[in-house]
Steps between C-alpha positions, in 0.01 A plus 500: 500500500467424901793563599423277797531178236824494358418169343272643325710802386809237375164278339397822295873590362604136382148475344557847311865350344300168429254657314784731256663146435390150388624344826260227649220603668405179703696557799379869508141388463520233848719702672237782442220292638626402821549854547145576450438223781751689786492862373310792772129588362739869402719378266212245364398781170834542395599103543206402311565751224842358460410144532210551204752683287745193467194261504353749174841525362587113534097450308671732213795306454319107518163570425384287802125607615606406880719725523271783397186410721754483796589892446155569468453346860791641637404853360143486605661397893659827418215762445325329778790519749546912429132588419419622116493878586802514612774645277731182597243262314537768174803228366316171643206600319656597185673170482175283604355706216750379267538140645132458468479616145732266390287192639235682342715459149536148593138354596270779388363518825295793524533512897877549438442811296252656705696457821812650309326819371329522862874516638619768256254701533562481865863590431436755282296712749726456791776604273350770325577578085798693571761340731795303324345164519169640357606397131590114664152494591364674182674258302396205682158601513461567154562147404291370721170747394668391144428096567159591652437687182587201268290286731186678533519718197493809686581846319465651837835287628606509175558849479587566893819271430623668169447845724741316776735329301576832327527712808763258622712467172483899497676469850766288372847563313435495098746213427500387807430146604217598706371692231534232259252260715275751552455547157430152417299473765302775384439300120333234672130702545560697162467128397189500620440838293650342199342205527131682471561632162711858664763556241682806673539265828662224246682797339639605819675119615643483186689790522603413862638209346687661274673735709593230768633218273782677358637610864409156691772300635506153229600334842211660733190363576397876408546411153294145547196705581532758270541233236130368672321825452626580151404164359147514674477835367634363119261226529244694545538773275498180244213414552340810466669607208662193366807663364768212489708753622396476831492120524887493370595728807280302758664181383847645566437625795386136626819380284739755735253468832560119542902560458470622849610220753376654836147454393267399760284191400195601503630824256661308274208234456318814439767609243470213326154427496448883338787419259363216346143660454691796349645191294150360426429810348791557290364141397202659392625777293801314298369141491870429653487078719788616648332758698288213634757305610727727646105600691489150586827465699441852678226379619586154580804691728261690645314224683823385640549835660091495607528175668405640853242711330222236389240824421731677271646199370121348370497873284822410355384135473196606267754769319719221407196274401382813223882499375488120446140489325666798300808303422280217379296722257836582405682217400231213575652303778259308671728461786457882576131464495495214753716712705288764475192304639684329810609917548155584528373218658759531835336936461135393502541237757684704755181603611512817791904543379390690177279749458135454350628705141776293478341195562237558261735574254709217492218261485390697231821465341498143642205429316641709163779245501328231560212589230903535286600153607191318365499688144858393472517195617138404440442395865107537565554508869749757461229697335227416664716611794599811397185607389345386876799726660432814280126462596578496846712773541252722299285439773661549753620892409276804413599797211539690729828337681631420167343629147850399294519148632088414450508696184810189458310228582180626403699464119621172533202302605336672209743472282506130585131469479426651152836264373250205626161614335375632827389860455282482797786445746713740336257784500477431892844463541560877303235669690715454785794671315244765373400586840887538600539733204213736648697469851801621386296744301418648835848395706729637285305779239777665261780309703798312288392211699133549350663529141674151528210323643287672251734325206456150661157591487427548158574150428238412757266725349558292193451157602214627752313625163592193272351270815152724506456468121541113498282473797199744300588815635596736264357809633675440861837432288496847351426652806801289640729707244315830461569518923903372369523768227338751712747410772833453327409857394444682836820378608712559176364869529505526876140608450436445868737807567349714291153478608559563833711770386212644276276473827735694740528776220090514416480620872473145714832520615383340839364237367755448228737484768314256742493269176825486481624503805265212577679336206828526574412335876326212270813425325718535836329247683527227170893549576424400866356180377853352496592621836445333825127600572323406146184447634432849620665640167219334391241649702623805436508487129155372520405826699716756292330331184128527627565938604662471120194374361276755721751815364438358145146504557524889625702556213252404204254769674731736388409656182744385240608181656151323510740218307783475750656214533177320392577144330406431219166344398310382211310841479850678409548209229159537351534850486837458343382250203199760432665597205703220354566117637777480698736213472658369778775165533616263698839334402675233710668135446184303538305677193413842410128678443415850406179625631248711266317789775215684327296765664211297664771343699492146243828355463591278283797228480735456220671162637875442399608235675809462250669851603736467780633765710855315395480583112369852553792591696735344268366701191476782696863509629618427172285841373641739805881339435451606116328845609792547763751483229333701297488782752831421554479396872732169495804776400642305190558647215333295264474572088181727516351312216543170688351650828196643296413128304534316802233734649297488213537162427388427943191726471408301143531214665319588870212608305488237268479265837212748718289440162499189494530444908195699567407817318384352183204304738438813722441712189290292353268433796497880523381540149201273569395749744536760200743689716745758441692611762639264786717570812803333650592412779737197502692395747914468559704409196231577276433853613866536413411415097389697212176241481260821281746418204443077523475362119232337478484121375254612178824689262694798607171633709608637852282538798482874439316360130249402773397737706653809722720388791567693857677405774422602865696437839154388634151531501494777768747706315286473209221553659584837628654584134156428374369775707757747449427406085121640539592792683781617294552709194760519251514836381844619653820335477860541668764397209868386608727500205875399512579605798914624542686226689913408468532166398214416273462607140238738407173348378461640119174431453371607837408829374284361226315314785447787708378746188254165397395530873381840498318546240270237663413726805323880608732563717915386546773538711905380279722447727828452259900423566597721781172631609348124585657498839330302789331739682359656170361200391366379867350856503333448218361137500169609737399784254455243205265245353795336278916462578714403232869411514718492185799427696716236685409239782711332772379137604612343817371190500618390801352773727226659233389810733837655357395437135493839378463754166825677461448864518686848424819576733566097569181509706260213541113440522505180717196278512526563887477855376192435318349300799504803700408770250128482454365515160156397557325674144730340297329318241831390312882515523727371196814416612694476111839426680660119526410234717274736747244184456749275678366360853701314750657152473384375869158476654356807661687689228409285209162735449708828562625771257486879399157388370384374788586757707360769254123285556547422835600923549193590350515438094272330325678366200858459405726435206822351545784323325578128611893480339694732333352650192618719196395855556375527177226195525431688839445830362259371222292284706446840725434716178252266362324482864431800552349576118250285582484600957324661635359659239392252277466190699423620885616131590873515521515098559354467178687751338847340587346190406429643163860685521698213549340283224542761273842582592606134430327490151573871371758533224730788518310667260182520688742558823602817313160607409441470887776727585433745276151521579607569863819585545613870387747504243787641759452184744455217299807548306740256709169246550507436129907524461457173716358345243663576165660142487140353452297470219199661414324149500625365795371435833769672717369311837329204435752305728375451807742709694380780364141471483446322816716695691185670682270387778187669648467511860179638667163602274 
């Protein structure tokens, strides 16, 4: 300080006890400015510095905008008055910096930013990296590169202000308050991390939040922000994973955050605003009103708090309008929906306050409610107006800003339009929502956000189908789902990954990497598109995604990949019907049709305008809840018998219904093209259904009376399991029998299965009890035609890449396992081992399981279970194949066609005669033991459990 002003000495010590305290800083603030007017051009740096500081501190406490753009003035008078290279102007800079990046925070100007990172980098190279105010500068300029990362999208930034932010927490006191900030400043860009699908960077804040919670002051505003982070952080992790788990904590941290009184406004309008989305959710996943209400007030108190805020206050606006329409669905209150609209209607006619997205999207939900409104209430001009709103704010956003809201409206308009008789709308209206599938296809490839657009999507890809059929295009419809299935797939399996993976490790690592680098700067710039700049993160995702398509192009020169992320085309389904129809579906609430594919291309229409999307899901649910308890999922302990009748008596009675819904027609059109084998590939619920073993309405007849029944993930996976099938042999086999694992009893008849097995082949590999560990049997898989598994399966229904065969040692053979463990001259695997048939629940998974994998890693055919099945049925049905495969019947489809009839007519005499024809005498002991309690005459597995337990996937 001059010690020539002693007013400006006294000035700087009452402003340093003003600042400890919560005295009034008014007086401080005037008296401060008519010193700026008298002081000497010395003392000017250090007046200004002062006078800013009780200005910034004063914006801190109130919130008032003036008071900040006044110490940005004051600070810039400052820098000028001592000249930026001096080391005087190190603290004037610093705080300009910091001044500047909060106006920044406030009006997203990007001026404001660049002028602030301009002045710490100044700072920081007067100062130098190792003084003691070098980690003050780090710090400061480590949020700022960190808000020019989350506006531009830069890794660059991104990265530079994780490298800062950690070299000043290292500088800091562990425990310390400084250290404490530091730290959470340092979660904001591993947000950004998170945020782009890095788990380790999500990993990492979640553990800071754990270790800072437990030592935070419950009265400090430390604790406030910690609360912040670890409730992003739980809200996010959610989503990802949804484990409830993680909601639950993020709604108590809200729950203890807004507790705190010494909020500032604008944090606890954020506070609540997060809470009640965190609410909306919990909505979601226990069907709880009250979640929706207390959502409703949270945000209702946050627009009081946002009042001088109109741009953050419209988000909230449309936030509350969602709750409300939510609320309505709910519990049917008109009054919500009308409150809703006027919500939406103040958003969208704001005009330059809100930004494009949002506007867009609240007159697409505008026009959502109002299309709501007229159905209700039967208004017509309601209707027509919603419908006029929707169709304006379709065109007036691309895919590319937004694939998840056009894929949204794209579904209602058509959803609306086929409801009315008007196909031809609605199949213009879904090849919007079609072409923001393929969008996000390319935004977001193997992302989480990609897997929940990609379940929205498959309803599209339903209703876009059932529109092209009714409007006489049958052939574009199966292409619409072929390019769903083929999808859903590739994203269930990650099979993006891999193939770049595969390229980098054939030798075009370059390449391999430019592909993916390229990709991951394609799916940074869609996160800029809700920053302040969309329009260049537009541009830019336009240029990442034309170099992507030139790399893809370089790619299929590349021997091995010629097929590379090529779509796929009518060639791939022609090729894929060459050897028996395929039959395709399309199931929604406005009428069903299943499409008939033969291999000229033809396709024809079985119309079923009476099946509803409604009643297959019913039936269906009704099926998995019986199967569930049957597996013993819903942890009751019901009478066994009970739980067994009520599953029999559900799979009587859901293929009972499929005959007479759909399979009784479809196998009679098939048998007037005299054929005997058919494919399927049916969509959602169905998929999920044992639909091979439909009775048929002509007597006790099933479908497999009919003809021979596969099932396929899609016609490309099919199509290269054709070709493995006519390269392949079958004169080796790898034979996995009853494998040693705790907790599961041994498998008696296993061994009979695996001595049936062998006798089939030239050559074997047994891999029994403690000698079928994982690495035996992955070892062994590529030196065999055939791999059989007499053992135990896991299912996981809910994430089915970590379905798995339980092996020797507690080990597992996971279907991701599978996916990455070639087996490209397989030509079949059995899996004899419960429910390893089982696919997903939820669109892309709902065409995923060990089968799949096993084609998609290289198989060409493969036997599976679809529910749990008695060991002994299971061992039979193998025995009897393979007396018949390879050796007798080269086709194994036909031969477990052939198997399966006969194992649900055979009486246990002629089972015996079986055995003993195959089975030595030392093996099939316990086989036979399991069926003393029959007689001779009797048909041990006619029920349908037990003879229908298998499915064929592949050729």
């Amino acid at each position: 300080m001059n010690p020539q002003n002693p007013d400006a000495a006294d000035y700087r010590s009452r402003i340093r006890h003003a600042l400890d305290s919560d005295d009034p800083l008014e007086g401080l603030i005037e008296e401060g400015e008519a010193l700026l007017a008298r002081v000497d051009a010395v003392a000017v740096p250090d007046v200004c510095l002062d006078v800013a500081l009780v200005r910034a501190h004063r914006y801190e406490r109130a919130d008032d905008d003036a008071d900040l753009q006044r110490a940005i003035v004051i600070l810039r008078r400052g820098v000028a008055s001592c000249g930026t290279g001096s080391w005087s102007a190190v603290p004037l800079l610093v705080n300009l910096g910091t001044a500047l990046l909060r106006s920044f925070e406030r009006h997203a100007q990007m001026s404001d930013l660049a002028e602030a990172i301009d002045c710490l980098v100044t700072a920081r190279g007067v100062e130098g990296d190792f003084s003691s105010r070098s980690p003050v500068i780090h710090s400061s300029l480590g949020s700022a590169l960190f808000r020019q990362a989350q506006a531009t999208g830069g890794a660059e930034a991104r990265d530079a202000s994780i490298s800062l932010l950690e070299r000043a927490m290292q500088a800091a006191s562990p425990g310390s308050a400084e250290w404490t900030q530091r730290q959470l400043n340092l979660c904001n860009p591993l947000f950004l991390r998170a945020e782009q699908g890095d788990q380790a960077a999500l990993d990492r804040i979640l553990r800071a939040a754990d270790d800072l919670l437990p030592s935070a002051d419950p009265s400090s505003t430390f604790e406030a922000d910690i609360l912040l982070v670890s409730s992003r952080a739980c809200r996010l992790a959610f989503e990802w994973s949804d484990e409830v788990r993680y909601l639950h904590r993020a709604l108590a941290d809200y729950q203890q955050l807004l507790t705190h009184g010494d909020l500032t406004p604008n944090v606890a309008a954020l506070a609540r605003a997060n809470y009640a989305n965190a609410l909306r959710a919990e909505y979601e996943v226990t069907g709880g009103v009250e979640s929706l209400e207390e959502a409703c007030e949270q945000l209702t108190a946050a627009l009081d708090l946002l009042a001088g805020r109109p741009a953050e206050a419209l988000k909230q606006s449309a936030n509350l309008a969602k709750v409300l329409a939510r609320r309505f669905e709910a519990m049917g209150d008109v009054a919500d929906l009308r409150a809703a609209i006027r919500l939406h209607e103040e958003v969208v006619e704001a005009g330059s306050l809100g930004e494009h997205t949002l506007r867009v999207e609240s007159k697409a939900n505008l026009g959502t409610a109002l299309l709501t409104l007229g159905r209700r209430t039967h208004d017509a001009r309601a209707t027509e107006s919603g419908l006029a709103t929707l169709a304006a704010a379709l065109s007036e956003i691309e895919e590319v800003q937004d694939p998840g809201l056009v894929l949204a409206m794209g579904v209602l308009l058509g959803e609306h339009h086929l409801s009315t008789g008007r196909p031809d709308l609605a199949a213009g209206a879904l090849r919007r929502a079609l072409l923001a599938l393929d969008q996000a296809d390319v935004l977001s490839t193997g992302s989480s956000s990609r897997h929940r657009l990609l379940r929205r999507g498959a309803h599209a890809v339903q209703l876009a189908a059932l529109a092209l059929v009714r409007t006489g295009h049958p052939e574009d419809a199966v292409l619409v789902i072929e390019q769903g299935r083929a999808r859903a797939v590739a994203d269930a399996l990650k099979l993006d990954v891999a193939a770049v993976d595969d390229l980098a490790a054939s030798g075009s690592l370059q390449l391999a990497s430019a592909y993916a680098s390229t990709a991951r700067e394609l799916r940074a710039a869609s996160h800029r598109l809700t920053g302040p700049q969309p329009e260049r993160a537009v541009a830019e995702i336009r240029a990442h995604r034309g170099r992507l398509d030139a790399l893809t192009r370089s790619i299929r020169e590349v021997e091995g990949f010629e097929d590379f992320a090529r779509p796929v085309d009518g060639a791939t389904i022609r090729r894929a019907a060459g050897a028996a129809p395929l039959v395709y579906g399309c199931v929604t609430d406005f009428g069903s049709a299943l499409l008939i594919v033969s291999g000229d291309g033809s396709v024809d229409v079985l119309d079923l305008p009476k099946l509803k999307h409604a009643t297959v899901e019913r039936l269906a649910s009704e099926y998995l809840g019986a199967l569930a308890s049957l597996r013993g999922e819903h942890g009751v302990l019901d009478d066994v018998a009970d739980v067994e009748k009520r599953w029999a008596d559900a799979l009587d009675t859901l293929t009972r219904w499929m005959g007479a819904a759909f399979m009784t027609r479809l196998c009679a059109v098939l048998a007037e093209r005299h054929v005997t084998r058919a494919v399927l590939l049916l969509p959602g619920w169905l998929n999920l259904l044992p639909v091979s073993a439909a009775r048929l309405s002509t007597g006790e007849r099933t479908a497999v009376d009919a003809l021979a029944w596969c099932y396929a993930p899609s016609a490309a996976a099919l199509a290269g399991a054709s070709a493995v099938a006519a390269s392949s042999t079958a004169r080796s086999a790898v034979l996995v029998g009853d494998p040693e694992s705790s907790g599961v009893e041994p498998l008696a008849s296993a061994a009979a299965e695996v001595d049936g097995a062998r006798a089939a082949f030239s050559r074997t590999t047994v891999l029994r009890g403690s000698q079928a560990t994982r690495d035996a049997v992955r070892g062994s898989l590529s030196l065999h035609d055939v791999a059989h598994f007499a053992c135990h399966g896991l299912t996981d229904r809910a994430d089915p890449l970590r379905s798995a065969l339980l092996l020797a040692g507690d080990e597992q053979l996971t279907l991701g396992d599978l996916l990455h463990h070639r087996v490209s001259r397989m030509r079949l695997c059995v899996l004899s081992a419960c429910d390893t048939a089982v696919v997903g629940e939820q669109a892309p998974d709902e065409y995923v399981s060990l089968p799949t994998g096993l084609v998609q890693a290289g198989a060409a055919g493969v036997i599976a279970a679809q529910w749990p099945v008695w060991d002994v049925a299971a061992a039979v049905l193998s025995i009897r194949l393979y007396a018949e495969w390879p050796r007798e019947d080269p086709d194994p489809v036909s031969a477990f066609h052939d198997a399966q009839l006969w194992l649900r007519n055979a009486t246990r005499r002629e089972v015996e005669r079986l055995v003993e024809r195959q089975v030595s005498a030392v093996a099939r002991g316990p086989l036979l033991d399991g069926l003393r309690h029959v007689g001779l005459d009797v048909r041990p597995f006619h029920d349908t459990q037990d003879w229908a337990a298998f499915a064929y996937v592949g050729c």
